[in-house]
N, C-alpha and C positions, 0 to 999 in steps of 0.2 A: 591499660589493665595488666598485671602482672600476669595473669592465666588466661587466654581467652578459650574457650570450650567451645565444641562444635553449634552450639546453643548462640551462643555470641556471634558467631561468625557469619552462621547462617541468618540471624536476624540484621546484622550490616548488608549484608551481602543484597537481602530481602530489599532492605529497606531501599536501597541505591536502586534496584530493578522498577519498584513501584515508582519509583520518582522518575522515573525516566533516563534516568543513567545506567545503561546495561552496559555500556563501554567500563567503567569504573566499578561494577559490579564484578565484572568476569576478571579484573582486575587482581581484586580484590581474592576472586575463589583460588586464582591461581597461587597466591600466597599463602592461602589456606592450607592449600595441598603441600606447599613447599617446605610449611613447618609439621605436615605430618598428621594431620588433622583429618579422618576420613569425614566423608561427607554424609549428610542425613539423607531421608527422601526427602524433607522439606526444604533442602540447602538446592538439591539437583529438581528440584522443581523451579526455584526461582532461578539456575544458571540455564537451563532449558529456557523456561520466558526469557532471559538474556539472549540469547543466541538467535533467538524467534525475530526479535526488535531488529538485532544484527546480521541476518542474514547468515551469520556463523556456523554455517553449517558441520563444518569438521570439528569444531569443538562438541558441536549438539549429538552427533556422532559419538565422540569417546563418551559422552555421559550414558550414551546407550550402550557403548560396550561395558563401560565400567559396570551396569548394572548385571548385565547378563555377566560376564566376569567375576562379581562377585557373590554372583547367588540373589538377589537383591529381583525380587516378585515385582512383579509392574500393576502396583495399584492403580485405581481409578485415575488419584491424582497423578501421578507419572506419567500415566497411560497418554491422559489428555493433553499433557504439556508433551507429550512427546510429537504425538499428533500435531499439533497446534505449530511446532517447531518445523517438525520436518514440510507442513503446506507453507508454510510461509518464507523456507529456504525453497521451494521451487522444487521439492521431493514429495508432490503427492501420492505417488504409487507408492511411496514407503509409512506414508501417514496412514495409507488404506491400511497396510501389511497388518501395523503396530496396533490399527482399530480394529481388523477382524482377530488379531493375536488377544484380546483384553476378554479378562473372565466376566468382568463386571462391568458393565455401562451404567451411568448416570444418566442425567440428563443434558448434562451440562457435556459430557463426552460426543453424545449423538450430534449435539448443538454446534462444536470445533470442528468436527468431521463434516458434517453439511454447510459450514460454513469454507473452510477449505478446499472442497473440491468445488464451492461457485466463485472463489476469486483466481480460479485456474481456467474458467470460461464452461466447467464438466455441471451443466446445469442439468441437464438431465440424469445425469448419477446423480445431484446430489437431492435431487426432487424423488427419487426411486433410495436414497437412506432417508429421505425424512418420511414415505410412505411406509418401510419398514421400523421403524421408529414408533410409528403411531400402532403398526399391527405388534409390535413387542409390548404392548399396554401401555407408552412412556406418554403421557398427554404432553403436548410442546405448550411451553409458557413464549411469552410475548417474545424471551429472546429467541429460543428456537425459530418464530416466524420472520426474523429479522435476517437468520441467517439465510433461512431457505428464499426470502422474498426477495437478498441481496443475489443470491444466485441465478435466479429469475432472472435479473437484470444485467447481470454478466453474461449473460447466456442467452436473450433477448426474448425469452419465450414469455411475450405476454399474455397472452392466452391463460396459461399458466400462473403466472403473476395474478391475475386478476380471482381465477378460481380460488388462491390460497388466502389472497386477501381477504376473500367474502366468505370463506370457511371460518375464517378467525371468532367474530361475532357467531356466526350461525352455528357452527358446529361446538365449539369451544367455549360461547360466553367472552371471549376475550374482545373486550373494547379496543380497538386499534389507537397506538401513542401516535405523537408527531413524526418518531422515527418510522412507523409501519408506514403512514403516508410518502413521508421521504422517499421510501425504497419504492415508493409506488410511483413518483413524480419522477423519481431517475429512470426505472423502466421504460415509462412514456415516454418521458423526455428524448432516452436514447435511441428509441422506435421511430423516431421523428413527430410523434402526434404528441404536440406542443400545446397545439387548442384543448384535447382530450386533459394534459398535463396540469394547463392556464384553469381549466372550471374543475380540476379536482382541489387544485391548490385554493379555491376561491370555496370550496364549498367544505370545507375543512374543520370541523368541531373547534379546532383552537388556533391558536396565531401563526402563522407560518413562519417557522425558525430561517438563520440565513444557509443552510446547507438547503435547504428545499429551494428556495431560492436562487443558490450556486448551481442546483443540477438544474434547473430550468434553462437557466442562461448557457450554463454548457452545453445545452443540446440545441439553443440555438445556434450560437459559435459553430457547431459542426454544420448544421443545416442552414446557416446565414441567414436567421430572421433576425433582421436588426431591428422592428419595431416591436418584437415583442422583449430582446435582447435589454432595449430600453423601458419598457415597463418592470420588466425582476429588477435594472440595478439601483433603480429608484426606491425602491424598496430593501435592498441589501443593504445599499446606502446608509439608508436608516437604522441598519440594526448593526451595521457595523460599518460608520464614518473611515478607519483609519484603517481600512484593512485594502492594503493594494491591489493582492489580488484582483477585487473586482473591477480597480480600476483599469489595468491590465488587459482584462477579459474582455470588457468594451472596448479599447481602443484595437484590440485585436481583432473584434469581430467587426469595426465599422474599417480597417486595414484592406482585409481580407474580401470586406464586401464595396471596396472600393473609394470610399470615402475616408480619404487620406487626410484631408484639413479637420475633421470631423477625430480623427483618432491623433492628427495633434493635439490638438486643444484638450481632449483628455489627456494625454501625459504632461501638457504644459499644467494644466491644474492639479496633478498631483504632483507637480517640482514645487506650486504655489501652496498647498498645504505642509509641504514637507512630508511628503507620505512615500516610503519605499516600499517592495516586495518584498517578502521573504527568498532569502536566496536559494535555488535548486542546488540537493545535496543529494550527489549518490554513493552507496558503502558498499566495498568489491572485496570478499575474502580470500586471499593469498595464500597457501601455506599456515591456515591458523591465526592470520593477524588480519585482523579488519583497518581495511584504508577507506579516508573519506575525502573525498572530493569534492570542491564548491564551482559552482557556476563562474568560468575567471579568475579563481585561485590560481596562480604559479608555481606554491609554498611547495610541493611534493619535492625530495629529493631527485626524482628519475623525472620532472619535468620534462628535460633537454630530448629525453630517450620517448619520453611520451608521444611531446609533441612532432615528432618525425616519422614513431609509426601513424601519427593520423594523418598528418600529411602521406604519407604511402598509401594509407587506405582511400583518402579522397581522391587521391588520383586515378584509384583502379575504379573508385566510382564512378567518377568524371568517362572513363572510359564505356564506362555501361549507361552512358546516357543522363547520368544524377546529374537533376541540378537542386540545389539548396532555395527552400522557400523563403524568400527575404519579407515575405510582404508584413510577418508578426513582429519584424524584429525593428529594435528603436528608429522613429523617421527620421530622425535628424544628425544620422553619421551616412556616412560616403557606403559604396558599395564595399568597397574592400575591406572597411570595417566591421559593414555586415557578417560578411562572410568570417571575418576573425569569432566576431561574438558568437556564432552559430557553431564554430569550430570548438570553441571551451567550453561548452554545455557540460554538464557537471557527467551527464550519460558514456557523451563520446570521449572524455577522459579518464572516465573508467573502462570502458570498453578498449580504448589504446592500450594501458593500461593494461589489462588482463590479459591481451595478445601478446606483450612483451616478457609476459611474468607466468604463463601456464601452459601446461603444455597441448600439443596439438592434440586431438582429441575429447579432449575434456570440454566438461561444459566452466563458462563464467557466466556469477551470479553478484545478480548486484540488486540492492534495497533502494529505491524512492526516499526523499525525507517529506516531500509536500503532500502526496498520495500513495497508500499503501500497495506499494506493486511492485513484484518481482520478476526481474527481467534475465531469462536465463540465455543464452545463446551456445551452441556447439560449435567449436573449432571442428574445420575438418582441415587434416595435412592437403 
């Protein structure tokens, strides 16, 4: 284009963020800026959703200052990406700040805010903003209950869980989706009452998707019921043949509960399908620049440097007693390679990583690519 207009830029910019590429989005804003181009609210809404994806904290940052910097009012829409940004860089006390700072709430605002503070574990705050919610006259739609129901579940208050769920219908009229039962099946699931979990999923209006399914089996994994382990994957199975994960999850959970030839034979039958994992990807913010790390990548320039502070760290582990659970990890390499592959976890290489690259005191923040979760840790000198 000979001219592009803040109109153009912001709709690329957009376009890259919805798609899933917020890395080449923010990319993109940066050159924005670079030919002089100010930004709209609608441009720093979707660089905010960028930084959200990326854990980008300092960048999500300047957009907040830029705003207050330039006079620039914090609409609804700003308001909430702002919010939605900073819970999910692992700054919820400032997501609160920027929600009690907002003249105007939605619905959809009160929705990010109570969803934010239950993937932080704060289920109790966020069940006392979805109760003030309801007395500001804002009736919650099916997403609002998804956020609060997930909160529940991070926060294991089933009791709770269960009163909102049965409010839904009664108080509301709202017919519960497969996702309400979802958050209800992960609740249980993670409470340990599996059986309670097993006849909600069986008495269910419609067909059980394979996430319902995934938190069933995950909460046997933790609780090692390997016969019920084996009834969800027979059914995940079925709704999704190529997806390894699950195949994973089984031989992990029949490892762990013992039954070793039982958890070869599943990984030898997913070498015999051809079926791999999805690789674990974690993204650590630097100084402004987001690094990603894969499970057993080398690729990083400061490798050499990496790998020596984790070797320094395991040592002082080793010292406090740590020993490394080999029982999840592949049966058919030697211990020593156990312990290699447990070593390049995509986490502990970002974690090295951030020790060698931040300063002491500060917190490092690192993003999940498999499961959305933010892991914050504080250096202390």
């Amino acid at each position: 284009m000979p001219e592009r207009s803040v109109v153009s830029w912001g709709a690329l910019i957009g376009g890259y963020v919805q798609c899933g590429m917020a890395r080449e989005g923010l990319e993109l804003f940066c050159r924005m800026l670079g030919e002089g181009v100010r930004p709209s609210e609608v441009t720093l809404v979707s660089v905010a959703s960028a930084c959200a994806d990326l854990g980008a904290l300092e960048l999500g940052k300047w957009v907040h200052w830029y705003l207050r910097g330039n006079g620039i009012g914090l609409s609804v829409y700003l308001g909430t990406a702002l919010v939605d940004m900073y819970a999910k860089c692992g700054e919820v006390g400032l997501a609160l700040e920027v929600f009690d700072g907002m003249r105007e709430k939605n619905l959809l605002a009160w929705s990010t805010m109570i969803k934010g503070l239950g993937m932080h574990g704060r289920g109790e705050e966020a069940v006392s903003v979805f109760s003030n919610m309801e007395k500001e006259g804002i009736k919650p739609d099916d997403i609002a209950f998804i956020g609060v129901l997930c909160a529940c579940t991070h926060a294991g208050l089933v009791d709770k869980g269960r009163g909102i769920f049965n409010s839904m219908s009664r108080d509301y009229g709202i017919v519960p989706k497969i996702e309400h039962y979802g958050c209800m099946v992960d609740l249980l699931a993670r409470a340990g009452m599996l059986d309670e979990a097993r006849v909600l999923i069986e008495c269910m209006p419609m067909k059980p998707d394979a996430h319902i399914w995934g938190s069933l089996m995950a909460g046997c994994r933790f609780y090692k019921n390997v016969e019920m382990a084996e009834y969800a994957v027979k059914h995940l199975i079925e709704l999704e043949p190529d997806n390894g994960g699950v195949y994973v999850l089984l031989s992990n959970i029949y490892a762990i509960s013992g039954r070793v030839d039982d958890a070869r034979k599943v990984r030898q039958l997913m070498e015999g399908k051809g079926i791999s994992k999805i690789a674990g990807c974690t993204l650590i913010e630097v100084c402004g620049t987001v690094h990603e790390f894969i499970v057993g990548d080398t690729s990083h320039p400061q490798m050499r440097e990496i790998m020596v502070k984790w070797e320094e760290i395991n040592k002082l582990l080793e010292l406090e007693g740590y020993e490394p659970n080999k029982t999840e990890v592949l049966l058919d390499i030697i211990e020593e390679d156990k312990e290699e592959a447990l070593a390049r976890h995509s986490e502990k290489l970002a974690i090295a990583f951030g020790l060698i690259s931040i300063a002491d005191g500060l917190p490092i923040r690192m993003v999940k690519n498999l499961e959305y979760v933010v892991i914050v840790i504080m250096l202390l000198s």
